[in-house]
N, C-alpha and C positions, 0 to 999 in steps of 0.2 A: 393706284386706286382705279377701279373699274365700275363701271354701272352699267347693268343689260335697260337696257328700254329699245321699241320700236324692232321688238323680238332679236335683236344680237348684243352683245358686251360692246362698250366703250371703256378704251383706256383714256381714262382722264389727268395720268399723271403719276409719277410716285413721289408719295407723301415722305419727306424730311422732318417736319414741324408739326408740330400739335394745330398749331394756324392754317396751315394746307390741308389738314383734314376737315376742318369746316370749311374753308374756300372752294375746295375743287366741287363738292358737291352743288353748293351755292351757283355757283356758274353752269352747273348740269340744272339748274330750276330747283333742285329741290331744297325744299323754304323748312328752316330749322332745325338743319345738319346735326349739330349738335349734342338732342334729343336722340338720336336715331345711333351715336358712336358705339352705345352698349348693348345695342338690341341684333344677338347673334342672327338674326331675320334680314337683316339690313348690311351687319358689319363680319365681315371674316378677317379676323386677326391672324399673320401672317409674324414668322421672324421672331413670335416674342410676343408678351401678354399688352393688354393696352396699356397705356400713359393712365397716371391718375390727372383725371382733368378739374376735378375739386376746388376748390379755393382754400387754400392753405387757413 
């Protein structure tokens, strides 16, 4: 997982877990991860389609 800010890419990690994908951003400051997993602006799905994160 990467985030550009401050005009270059930061690798913040590769994401394992459904849980690492809201924490690493969380720790880069950005407040409400979660929101932002589906929005192709924000997220580039790599590997494979996303995780359904729903509530069963």
């Amino acid at each position: 997982m990467s985030v550009h800010r401050r005009g270059r890419d930061e690798i913040l990690g590769m994401a394992y877990s459904d849980h690492e994908l809201v924490v690493f951003p969380e720790g880069a400051g950005i407040a409400g991860p979660e929101a932002l997993l589906d929005d192709p602006g924000w997220v580039e799905w790599r590997d494979g389609p996303a995780h359904d994160l729903s509530a069963a």
